[in-house]
Structure formats: C-alpha cells, structure tokens
N, C-alpha and C positions, 0 to 999 in steps of 0.2 A: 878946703879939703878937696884933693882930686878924689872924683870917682873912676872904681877900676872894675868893667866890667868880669864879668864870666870867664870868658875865653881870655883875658886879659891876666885874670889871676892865675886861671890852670897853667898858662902859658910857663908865668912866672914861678909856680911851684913844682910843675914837672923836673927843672931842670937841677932842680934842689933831692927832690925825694928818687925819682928814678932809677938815679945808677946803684942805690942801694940793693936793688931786686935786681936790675939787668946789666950788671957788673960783670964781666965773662968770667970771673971766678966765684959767683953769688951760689950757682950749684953746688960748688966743694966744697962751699964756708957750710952751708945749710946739711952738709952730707955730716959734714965733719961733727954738728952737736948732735946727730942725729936725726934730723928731720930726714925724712922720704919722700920724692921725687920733688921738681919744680913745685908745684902748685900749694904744699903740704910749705913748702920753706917761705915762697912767696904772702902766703896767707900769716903765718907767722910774724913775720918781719914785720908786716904791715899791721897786725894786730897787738904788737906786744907792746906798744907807747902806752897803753889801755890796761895794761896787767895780764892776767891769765884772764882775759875773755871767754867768754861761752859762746858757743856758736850762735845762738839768739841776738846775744850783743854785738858780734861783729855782721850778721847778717844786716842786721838794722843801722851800721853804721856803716857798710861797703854797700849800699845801695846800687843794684845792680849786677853783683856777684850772684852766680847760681846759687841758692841753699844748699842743694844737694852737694858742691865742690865745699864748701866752709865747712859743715857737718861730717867730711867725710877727712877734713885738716885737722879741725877739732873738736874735741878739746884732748887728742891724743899726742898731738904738737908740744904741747905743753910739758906731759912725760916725759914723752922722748930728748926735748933739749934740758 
C-alpha cells in the first residue's frame, strides 16, 4: 500500500470538492434556494453531506472556521433553503 501524505491528499481532494463553492455561478445557485450572501451558501454546501447540522457539529468538524461565521450561517441556512 502506497502512502499518501497530507498535502498529498488535500492536493488530490481540492480539485474534486472546490469548484462546488467557487464555481462563478455558486452565488446565484445559493441565491436562488435562498441562502444570503457567500459565506451563509458556502457553509451550507459544505455542511449539508452531514444532514441539517447544528453549528456545534459543523464547528467541530470545519476545524479552523471562525465559530462566530458557522453560528451566524446556521442553523438558519437550513430554513431558508
């Protein structure tokens, strides 16, 4: 079994998950169910493989994301789409 370092995998998964969020129409898709502005769609996207998360669970699982931006996505994100 090869091993696949760190930066080896991000490498290999960015070019998979990425253009979901930075897609130049990912704005007006995310407009379009409702979600409000970038950050609010992007958290979303990202979070909804997971189900309707609570911002506790996607905090501890986007390690690294501000609390204050997830908490302020959702769990109103959810309504709204």
């Amino acid at each position: 079994m090869t091993r696949v370092t760190s930066p080896e995998f991000w490498h290999a998964t960015e070019s998979i998950h990425a253009p979901v969020y930075y897609a130049p129409d990912a704005r007006a898709r995310y407009q379009a169910v409702g979600l409000k502005g970038f950050w609010m769609g992007y958290i979303a996207s990202r979070a909804a493989p997971l189900g309707t998360p609570s911002p506790e669970l996607v905090i501890a699982t986007f390690h690294g994301f501000s609390p204050r931006t997830i908490h302020r996505a959702l769990p109103d994100a959810w309504g709204f789409a």
